[in-house]
C-alpha positions as CSV (number, residue, x, y, z in Angstrom):
1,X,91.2,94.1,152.7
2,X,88.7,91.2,152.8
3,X,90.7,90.2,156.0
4,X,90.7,93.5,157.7
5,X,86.8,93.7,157.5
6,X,86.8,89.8,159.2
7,X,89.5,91.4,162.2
8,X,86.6,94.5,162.9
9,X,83.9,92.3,162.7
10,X,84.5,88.9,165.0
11,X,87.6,91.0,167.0
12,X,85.0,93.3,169.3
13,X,82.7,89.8,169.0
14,X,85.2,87.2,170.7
15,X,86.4,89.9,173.1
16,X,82.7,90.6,174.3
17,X,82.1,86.8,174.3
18,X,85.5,86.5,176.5
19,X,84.4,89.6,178.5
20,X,80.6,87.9,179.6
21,X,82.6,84.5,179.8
22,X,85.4,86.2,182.1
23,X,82.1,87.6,184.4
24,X,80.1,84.9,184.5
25,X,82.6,82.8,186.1
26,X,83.0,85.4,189.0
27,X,85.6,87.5,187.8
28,X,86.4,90.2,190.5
29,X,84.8,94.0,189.9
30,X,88.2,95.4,189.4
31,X,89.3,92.4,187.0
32,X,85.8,93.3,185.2
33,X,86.7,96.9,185.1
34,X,90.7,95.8,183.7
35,X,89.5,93.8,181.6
36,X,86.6,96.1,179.7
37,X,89.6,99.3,179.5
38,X,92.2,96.4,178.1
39,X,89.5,95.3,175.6
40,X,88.9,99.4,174.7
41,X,92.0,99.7,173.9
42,X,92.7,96.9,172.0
43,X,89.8,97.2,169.9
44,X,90.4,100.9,169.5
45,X,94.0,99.9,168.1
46,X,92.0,97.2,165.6
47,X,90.3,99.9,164.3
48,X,93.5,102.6,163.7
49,X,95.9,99.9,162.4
50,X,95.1,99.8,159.0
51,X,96.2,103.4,158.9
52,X,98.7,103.1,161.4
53,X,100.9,99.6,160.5
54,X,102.8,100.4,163.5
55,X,99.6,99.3,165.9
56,X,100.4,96.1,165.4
57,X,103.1,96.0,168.1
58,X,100.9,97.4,170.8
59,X,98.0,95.2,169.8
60,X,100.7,92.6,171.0
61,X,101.0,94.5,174.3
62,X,97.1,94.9,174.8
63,X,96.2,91.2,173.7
64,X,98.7,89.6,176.3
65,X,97.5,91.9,178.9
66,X,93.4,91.2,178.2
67,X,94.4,87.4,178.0
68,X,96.2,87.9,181.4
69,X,93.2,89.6,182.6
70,X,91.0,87.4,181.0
71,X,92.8,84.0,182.4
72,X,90.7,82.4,179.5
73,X,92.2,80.4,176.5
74,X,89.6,81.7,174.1
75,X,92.1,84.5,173.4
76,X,93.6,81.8,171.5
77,X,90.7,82.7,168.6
78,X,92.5,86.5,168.8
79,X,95.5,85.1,168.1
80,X,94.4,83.1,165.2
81,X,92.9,86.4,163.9
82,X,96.2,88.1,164.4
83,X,98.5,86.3,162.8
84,X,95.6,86.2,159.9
85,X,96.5,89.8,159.5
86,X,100.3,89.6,160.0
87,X,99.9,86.9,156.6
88,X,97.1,89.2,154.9
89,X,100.4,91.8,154.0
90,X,101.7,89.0,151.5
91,X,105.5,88.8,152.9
92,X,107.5,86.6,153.3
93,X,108.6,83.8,155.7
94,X,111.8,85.4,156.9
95,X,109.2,88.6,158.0
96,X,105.5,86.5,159.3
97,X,107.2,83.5,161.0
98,X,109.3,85.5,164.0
99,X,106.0,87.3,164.8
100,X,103.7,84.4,164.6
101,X,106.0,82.4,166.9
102,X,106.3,85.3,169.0
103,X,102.7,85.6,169.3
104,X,102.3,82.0,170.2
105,X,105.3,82.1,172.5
106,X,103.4,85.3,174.1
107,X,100.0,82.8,174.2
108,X,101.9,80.2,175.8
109,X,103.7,81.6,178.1
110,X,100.4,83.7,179.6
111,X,98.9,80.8,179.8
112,X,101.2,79.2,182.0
113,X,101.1,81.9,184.4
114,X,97.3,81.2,185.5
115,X,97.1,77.4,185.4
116,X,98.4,74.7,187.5
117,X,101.7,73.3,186.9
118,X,101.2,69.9,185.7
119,X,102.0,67.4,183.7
120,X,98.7,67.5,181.8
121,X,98.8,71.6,181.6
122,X,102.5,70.9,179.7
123,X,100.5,68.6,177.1
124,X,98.1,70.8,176.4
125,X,100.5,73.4,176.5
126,X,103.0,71.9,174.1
127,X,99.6,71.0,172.0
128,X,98.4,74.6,171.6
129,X,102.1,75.6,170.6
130,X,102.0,73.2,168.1
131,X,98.6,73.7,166.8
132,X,99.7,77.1,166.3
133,X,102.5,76.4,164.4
134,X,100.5,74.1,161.9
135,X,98.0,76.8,161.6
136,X,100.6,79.2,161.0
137,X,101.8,77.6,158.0
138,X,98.5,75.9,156.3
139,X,97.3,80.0,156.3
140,X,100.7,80.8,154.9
141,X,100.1,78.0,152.3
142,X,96.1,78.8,152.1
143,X,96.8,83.1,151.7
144,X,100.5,82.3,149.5
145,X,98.1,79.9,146.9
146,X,95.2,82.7,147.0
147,X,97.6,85.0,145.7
148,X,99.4,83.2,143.1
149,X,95.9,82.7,141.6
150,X,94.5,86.5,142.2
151,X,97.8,87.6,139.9
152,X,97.7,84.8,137.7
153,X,94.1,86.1,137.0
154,X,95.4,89.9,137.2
155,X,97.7,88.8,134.4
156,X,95.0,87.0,132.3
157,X,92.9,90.1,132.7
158,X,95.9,92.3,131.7
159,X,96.9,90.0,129.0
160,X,92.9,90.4,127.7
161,X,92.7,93.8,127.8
162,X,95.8,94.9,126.6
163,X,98.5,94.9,123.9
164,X,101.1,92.8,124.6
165,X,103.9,94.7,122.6
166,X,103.1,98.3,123.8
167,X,101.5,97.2,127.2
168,X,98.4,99.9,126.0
169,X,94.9,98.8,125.8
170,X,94.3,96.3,123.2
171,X,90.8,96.4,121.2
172,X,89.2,95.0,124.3
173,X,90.8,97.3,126.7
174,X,89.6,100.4,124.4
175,X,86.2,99.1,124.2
176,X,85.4,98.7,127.5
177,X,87.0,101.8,128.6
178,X,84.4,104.4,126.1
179,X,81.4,102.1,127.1
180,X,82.5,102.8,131.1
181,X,83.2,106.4,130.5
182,X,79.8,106.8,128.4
183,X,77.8,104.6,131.0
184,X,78.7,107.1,133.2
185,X,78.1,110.1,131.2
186,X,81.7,111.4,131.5
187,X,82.3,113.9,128.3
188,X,85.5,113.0,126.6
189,X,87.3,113.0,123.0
190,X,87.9,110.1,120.9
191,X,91.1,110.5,119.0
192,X,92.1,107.5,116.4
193,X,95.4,108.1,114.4
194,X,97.6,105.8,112.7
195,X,101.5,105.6,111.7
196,X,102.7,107.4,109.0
197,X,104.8,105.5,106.2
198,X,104.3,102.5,108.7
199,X,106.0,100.3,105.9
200,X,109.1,102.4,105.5
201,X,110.0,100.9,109.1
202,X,109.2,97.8,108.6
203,X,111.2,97.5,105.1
204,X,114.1,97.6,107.8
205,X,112.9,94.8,109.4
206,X,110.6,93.5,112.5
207,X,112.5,94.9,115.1
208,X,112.4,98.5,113.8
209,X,108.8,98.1,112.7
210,X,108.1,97.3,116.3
211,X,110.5,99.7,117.9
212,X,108.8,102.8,116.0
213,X,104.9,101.5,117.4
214,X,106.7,100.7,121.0
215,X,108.1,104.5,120.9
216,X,105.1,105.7,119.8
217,X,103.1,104.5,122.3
218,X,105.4,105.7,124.9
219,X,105.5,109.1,123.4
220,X,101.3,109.4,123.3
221,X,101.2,108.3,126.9
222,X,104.2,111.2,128.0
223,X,102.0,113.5,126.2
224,X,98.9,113.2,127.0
225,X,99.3,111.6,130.8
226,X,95.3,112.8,132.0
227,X,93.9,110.5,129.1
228,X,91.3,108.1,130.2
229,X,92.9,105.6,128.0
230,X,95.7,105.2,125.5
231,X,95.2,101.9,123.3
232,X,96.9,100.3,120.1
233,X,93.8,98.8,119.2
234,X,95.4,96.8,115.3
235,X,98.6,97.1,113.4
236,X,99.5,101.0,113.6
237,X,96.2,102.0,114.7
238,X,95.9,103.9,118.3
239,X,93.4,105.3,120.4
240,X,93.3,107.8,122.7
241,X,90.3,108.8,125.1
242,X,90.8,112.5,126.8
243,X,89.2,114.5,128.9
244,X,87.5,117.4,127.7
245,X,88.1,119.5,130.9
246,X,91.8,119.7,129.9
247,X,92.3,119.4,126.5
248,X,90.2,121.5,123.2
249,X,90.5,119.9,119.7
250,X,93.2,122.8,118.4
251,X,95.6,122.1,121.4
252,X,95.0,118.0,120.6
253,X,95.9,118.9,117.0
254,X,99.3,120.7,117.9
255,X,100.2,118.0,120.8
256,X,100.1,115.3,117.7
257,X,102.3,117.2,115.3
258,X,106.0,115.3,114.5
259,X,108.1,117.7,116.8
260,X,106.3,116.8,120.0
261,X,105.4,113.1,119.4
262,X,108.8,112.5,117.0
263,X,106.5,110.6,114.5
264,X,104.2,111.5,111.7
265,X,100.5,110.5,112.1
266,X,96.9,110.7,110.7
267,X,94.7,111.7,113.1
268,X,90.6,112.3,113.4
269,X,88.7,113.7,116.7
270,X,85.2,113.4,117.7
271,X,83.7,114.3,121.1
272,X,81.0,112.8,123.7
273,X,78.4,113.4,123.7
274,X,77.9,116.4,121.5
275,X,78.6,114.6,117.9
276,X,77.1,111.1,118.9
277,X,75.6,109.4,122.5
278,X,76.6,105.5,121.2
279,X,80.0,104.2,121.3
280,X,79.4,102.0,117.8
281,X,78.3,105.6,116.1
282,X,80.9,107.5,117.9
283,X,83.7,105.3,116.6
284,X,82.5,104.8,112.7
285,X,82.6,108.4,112.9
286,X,86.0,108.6,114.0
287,X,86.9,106.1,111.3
288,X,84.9,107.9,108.6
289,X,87.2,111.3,109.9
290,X,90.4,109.2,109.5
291,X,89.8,107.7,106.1
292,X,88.9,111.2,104.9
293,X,92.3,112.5,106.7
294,X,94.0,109.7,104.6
295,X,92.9,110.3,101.6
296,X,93.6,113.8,101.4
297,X,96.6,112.9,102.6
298,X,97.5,110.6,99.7
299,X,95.7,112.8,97.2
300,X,98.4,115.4,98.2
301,X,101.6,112.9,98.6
302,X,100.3,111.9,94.4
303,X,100.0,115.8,93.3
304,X,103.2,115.9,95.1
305,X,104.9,113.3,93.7
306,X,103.0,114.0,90.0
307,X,104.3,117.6,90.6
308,X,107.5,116.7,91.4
309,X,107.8,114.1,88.1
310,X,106.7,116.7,85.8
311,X,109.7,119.4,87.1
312,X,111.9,116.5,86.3
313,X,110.6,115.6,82.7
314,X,110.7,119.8,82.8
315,X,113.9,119.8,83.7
316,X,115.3,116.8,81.0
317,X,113.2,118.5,78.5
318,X,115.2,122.2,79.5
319,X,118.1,120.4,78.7
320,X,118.0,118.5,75.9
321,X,115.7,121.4,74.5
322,X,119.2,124.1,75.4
323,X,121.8,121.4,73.6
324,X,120.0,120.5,71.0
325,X,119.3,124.4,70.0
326,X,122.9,125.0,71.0
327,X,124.7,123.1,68.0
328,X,122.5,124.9,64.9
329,X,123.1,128.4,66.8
330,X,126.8,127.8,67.6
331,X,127.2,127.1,63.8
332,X,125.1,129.9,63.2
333,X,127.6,131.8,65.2
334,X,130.6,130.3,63.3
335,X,129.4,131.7,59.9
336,X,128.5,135.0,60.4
337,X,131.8,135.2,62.3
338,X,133.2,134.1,59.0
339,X,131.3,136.6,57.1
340,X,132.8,139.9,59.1
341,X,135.8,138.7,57.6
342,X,134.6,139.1,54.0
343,X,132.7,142.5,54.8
344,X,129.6,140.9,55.9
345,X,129.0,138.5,52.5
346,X,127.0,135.6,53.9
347,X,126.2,134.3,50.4
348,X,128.5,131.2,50.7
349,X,127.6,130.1,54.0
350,X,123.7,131.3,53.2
351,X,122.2,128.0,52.7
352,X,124.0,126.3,55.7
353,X,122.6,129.1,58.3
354,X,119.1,128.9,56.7
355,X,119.3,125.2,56.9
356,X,120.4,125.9,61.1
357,X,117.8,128.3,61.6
358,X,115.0,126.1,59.9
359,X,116.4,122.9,61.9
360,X,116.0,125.4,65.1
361,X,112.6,126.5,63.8
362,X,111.2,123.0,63.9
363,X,112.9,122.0,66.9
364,X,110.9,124.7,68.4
365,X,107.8,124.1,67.4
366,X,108.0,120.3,68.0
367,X,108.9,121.3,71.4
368,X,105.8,123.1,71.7
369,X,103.8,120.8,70.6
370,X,105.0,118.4,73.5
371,X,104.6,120.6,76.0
372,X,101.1,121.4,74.9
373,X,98.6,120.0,78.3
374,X,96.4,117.2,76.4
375,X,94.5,117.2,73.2
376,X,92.2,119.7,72.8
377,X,89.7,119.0,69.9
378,X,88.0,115.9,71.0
379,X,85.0,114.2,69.9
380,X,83.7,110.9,68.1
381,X,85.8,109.8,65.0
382,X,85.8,107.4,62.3
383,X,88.8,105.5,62.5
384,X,88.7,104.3,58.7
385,X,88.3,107.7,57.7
386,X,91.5,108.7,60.2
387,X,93.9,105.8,58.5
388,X,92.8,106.9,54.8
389,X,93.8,110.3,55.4
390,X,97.1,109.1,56.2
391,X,97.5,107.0,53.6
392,X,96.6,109.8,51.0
393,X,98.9,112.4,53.1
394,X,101.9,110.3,52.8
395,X,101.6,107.5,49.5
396,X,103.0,110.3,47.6
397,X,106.0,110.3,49.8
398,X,106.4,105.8,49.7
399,X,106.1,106.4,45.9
400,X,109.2,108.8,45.4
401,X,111.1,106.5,47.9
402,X,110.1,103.7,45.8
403,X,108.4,101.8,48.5
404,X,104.8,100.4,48.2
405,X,102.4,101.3,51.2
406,X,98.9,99.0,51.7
407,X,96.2,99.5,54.1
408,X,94.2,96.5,55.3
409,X,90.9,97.2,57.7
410,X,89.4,94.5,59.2
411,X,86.2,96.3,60.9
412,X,85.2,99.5,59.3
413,X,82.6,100.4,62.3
414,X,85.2,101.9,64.9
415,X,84.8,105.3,66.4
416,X,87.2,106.5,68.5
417,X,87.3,109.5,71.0
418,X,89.7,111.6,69.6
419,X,91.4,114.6,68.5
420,X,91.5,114.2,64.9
421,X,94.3,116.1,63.8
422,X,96.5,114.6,66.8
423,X,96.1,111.1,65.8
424,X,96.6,111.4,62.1
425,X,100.1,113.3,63.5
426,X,100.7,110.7,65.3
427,X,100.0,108.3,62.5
428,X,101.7,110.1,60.1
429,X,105.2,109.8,62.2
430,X,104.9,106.4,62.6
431,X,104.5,106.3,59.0
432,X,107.4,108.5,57.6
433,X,109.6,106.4,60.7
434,X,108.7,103.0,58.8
435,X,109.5,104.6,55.4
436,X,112.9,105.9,56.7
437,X,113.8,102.6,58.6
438,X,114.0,101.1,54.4
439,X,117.2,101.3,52.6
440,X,116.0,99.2,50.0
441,X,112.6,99.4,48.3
442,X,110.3,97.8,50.8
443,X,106.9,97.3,52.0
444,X,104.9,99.0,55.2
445,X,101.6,97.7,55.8
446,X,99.2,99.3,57.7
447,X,96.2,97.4,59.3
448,X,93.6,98.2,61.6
449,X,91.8,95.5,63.4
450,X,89.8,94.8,67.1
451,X,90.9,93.0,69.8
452,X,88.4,93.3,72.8
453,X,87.0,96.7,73.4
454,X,90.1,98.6,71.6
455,X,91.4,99.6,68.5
456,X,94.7,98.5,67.2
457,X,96.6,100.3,64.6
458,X,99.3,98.4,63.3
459,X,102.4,99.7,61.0
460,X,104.8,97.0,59.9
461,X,108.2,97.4,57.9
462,X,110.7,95.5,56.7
463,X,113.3,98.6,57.8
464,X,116.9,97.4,59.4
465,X,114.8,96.9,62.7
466,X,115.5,98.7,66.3
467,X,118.3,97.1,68.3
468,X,117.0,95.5,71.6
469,X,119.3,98.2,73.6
470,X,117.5,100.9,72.5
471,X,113.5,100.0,73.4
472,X,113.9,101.6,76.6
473,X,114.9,104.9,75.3
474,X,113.3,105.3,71.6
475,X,110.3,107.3,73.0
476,X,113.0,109.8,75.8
477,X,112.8,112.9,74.7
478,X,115.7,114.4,72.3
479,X,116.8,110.3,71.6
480,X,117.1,109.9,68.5
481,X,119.2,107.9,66.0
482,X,118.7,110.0,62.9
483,X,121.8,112.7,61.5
484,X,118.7,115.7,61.4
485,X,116.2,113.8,63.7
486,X,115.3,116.3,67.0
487,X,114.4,113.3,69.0
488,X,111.0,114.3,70.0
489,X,109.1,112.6,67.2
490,X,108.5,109.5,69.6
491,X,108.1,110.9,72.5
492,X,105.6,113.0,71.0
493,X,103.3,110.3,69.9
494,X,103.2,108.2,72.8
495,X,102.0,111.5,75.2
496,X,99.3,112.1,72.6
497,X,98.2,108.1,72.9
498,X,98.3,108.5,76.8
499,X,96.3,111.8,76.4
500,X,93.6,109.3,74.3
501,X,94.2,106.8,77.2
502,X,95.5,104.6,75.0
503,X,99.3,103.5,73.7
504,X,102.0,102.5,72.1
505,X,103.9,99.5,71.4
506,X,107.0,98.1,69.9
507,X,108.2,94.9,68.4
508,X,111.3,94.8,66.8
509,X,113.9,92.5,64.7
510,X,117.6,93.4,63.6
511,X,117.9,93.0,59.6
512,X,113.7,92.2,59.1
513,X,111.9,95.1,60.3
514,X,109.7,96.6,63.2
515,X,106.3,96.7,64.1
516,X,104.6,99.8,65.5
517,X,100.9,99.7,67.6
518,X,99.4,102.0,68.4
519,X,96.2,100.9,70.6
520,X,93.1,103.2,71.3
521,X,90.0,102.5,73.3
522,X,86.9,102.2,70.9
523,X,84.1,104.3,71.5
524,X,81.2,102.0,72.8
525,X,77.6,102.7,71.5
526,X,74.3,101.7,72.7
């Protein structure tokens, strides 16, 4: 371009130099006349060949003509300007070189025609053809240099402004693109989204992480192909700048849904310049609309996932809840089948099917109890008064077992949050567990002591102990490794600590006992 403004300029100023040149040394009137038409022409052709490539070969005609006419070897400058623009279309040697040497052949041998033969007229002859063909390469060096450096700095710039994986805009490119559109007062929609689950492609490696943001990118610039700009701006993050002359929010919205872009994403939209006039407010707005996206988004993925949890804890409770009920009533069955034989007399089987129907009965209510939402009767407690309820409730109980029950309290100043009634249940299973676990006359000692900001209840026996197996499963619902046990004892008590965000732990060893804590927060005053 830079040399096609240099040909218009000093092209119509060398041939009216040659033209006054051509006069002044007494050029006929017809000559003059020649030569002024031949110059029209050529300069005419100078003008149309930028539009016209295929000028060039008649600017060959005209030139050797107005240098005829002329008879002066200042139409070597018009040369020299020629074969400028013959190396200004950047090709290559095998293409520039036969029409540079046919343009100095064409010089050389016009030249010849209107000067002496002579010995010195060959010299200079064979000079000028050389010079030309030094010329010819130094501006093929000169303009072959020039353009290694404008696309090395093309490919800086690029490599500056845009994201090297994707080939979008980077951070830069993004930038600079909403301050150019705003500087110019050009309405448009900012759009950020991100990647759903971005980590579920990378967990399958680099490659596939960077495939998914690659075919991303590639999908966002299919679909939306009047945006201003399309950037990955950091990680999973993109950007997209559109036009509000062809696009409205709810058609943006239904553009960026998985079945057109074959991805889930998050996505916010804000518009210039109705919701802000400055890029940095435009953008934090953006970013506040994503983050709010997001997090209703992962609110929704937790109730989700919460939801879907509690169907299967529903679903294990169901049927544990159906087998467990299914033994007593299959046996219940069994008798009174039994009974038709002898007319309907139930009295020998009487106390078995009472004992099924009562074992079905609590079963039942236990059952409810578990499935009851969170404790209900809440409010502050002493936790001394608590434990020596359930030491009353249940020495009665260690004393016809013929084990001994203490109670040591090391701070009698905790108050707990709590459903009173729940905890002393809660207390009182652990309890009749420990008394249970001891074939032999033994000993379970309660204590109650501080550590931190929480209460621990402790309940120590010196029972046959839990097998190290069997940790993971003593508090599943319907476990249990008692002959009339339902299972839900356990299981029970540790959803009624949770429910007092606290709860409970385990220590255990074969042939010397276990240790039950149960670990509340403590009710801070001021």
């Amino acid at each position: 371009m830079l040399i096609h403004r240099l040909k218009l300029i000093f092209f119509p100023i060398s041939c009216l130099l040659i033209i006054i040149a051509s006069s002044i040394l007494g050029q006929s009137t017809h000559r003059l006349c020649a030569m002024i038409v031949v110059g029209i022409l050529l300069l005419l052709s100078v003008t149309l060949d930028h539009k016209y490539p295929r000028f060039l070969w008649i600017q060959l005609i005209l030139l050797g003509i107005f240098q005829y006419t002329t008879q002066l070897n200042w139409c070597v400058l018009l040369y020299y300007i020629m074969i400028m623009t013959i190396f200004d279309k950047k090709q290559s040697y095998k293409k520039t070189l036969p029409v540079s040497v046919l343009l100095i052949l064409q010089y050389t041998i016009i030249r010849l025609s209107y000067v002496p033969i002579s010995a010195y007229n060959i010299l200079v002859t064979t000079f000028d053809f050389l010079t030309l063909i030094f010329i010819v390469f130094l501006f093929h060096y000169v303009i072959r240099a020039e353009t290694e450096k404008q696309v090395l700095r093309d490919k800086n710039d690029y490599l500056t402004t845009h994201d090297p994986l994707t080939g979008l805009l980077n951070y830069l490119g993004y930038m600079n693109q909403i301050q150019a559109l705003i500087s110019k007062k050009v309405p448009f929609y900012l759009i950020l989204l991100d990647l759903q689950n971005f980590k579920s492609y990378n967990h399958d490696g680099l490659e596939s992480g960077n495939e998914a943001l690659v075919n991303l990118g590639k999908a966002l610039t299919s679909t939306f192909p009047n945006a201003y700009g399309v950037s990955r701006y950091a990680g999973d993050r993109y950007a997209l700048l559109l036009p509000t002359e062809y696009y409205i929010p709810d058609h943006i919205g239904a553009l960026l849904e998985m079945d057109s872009l074959g991805y889930q994403v998050s996505y916010s939209i804000v518009s210039h310049p109705e919701e802000s006039e400055d890029h940095n407010q435009l953008i934090m707005k953006a970013e506040d609309k994503l983050f709010q996206m997001r997090r209703e988004q992962w609110l929704q993925r937790e109730e989700d996932l919460f939801r879907s949890e509690k169907m299967k804890v529903v679903g294990e409770l169901a049927a544990g809840m159906a087998h467990e009920v299914r033994n007593p009533l299959t046996a219940i069955r069994g008798f009174v089948q039994l009974s038709k034989i002898q007319s309907y007399n139930i009295k020998p089987w009487y106390e078995v099917i009472m004992s099924e129907i009562t074992r079905v009965t609590e079963l039942t209510a236990e059952f409810l109890q578990f499935s009851k939402p969170h404790a209900s009767n809440m409010r502050s407690e002493s936790l001394t008064v608590c434990t020596e309820r359930v030491v009353s409730l249940s020495e009665s109980d260690a004393i016809s077992r013929g084990h001994q029950l203490t109670l040591d309290i090391e701070d009698e100043s905790m108050y707990i949050y709590m459903d009173r009634d729940k905890i002393v249940q809660v207390l009182l299973n652990l309890v009749r567990n420990a008394l249970e676990a001891m074939e032999t006359p033994g000993e379970v000692k309660i204590r109650v002591s501080r550590a931190d900001n929480k209460a621990v209840i402790q309940i120590q026996d010196t029972g046959i102990g839990i097998a190290p197996d069997q940790f993971q499963q003593i508090f599943n619902p319907f476990y249990t490794t008692k002959e009339d046990g339902t299972g839900l004892g356990l299981s029970l008590c540790q959803k009624i600590a949770q429910d007092h965000k606290g709860s409970i732990t385990v220590h255990s060893v074969l042939g010397e006992g276990s240790t039950f804590r149960l670990i509340l927060p403590i009710l801070l005053t001021d």
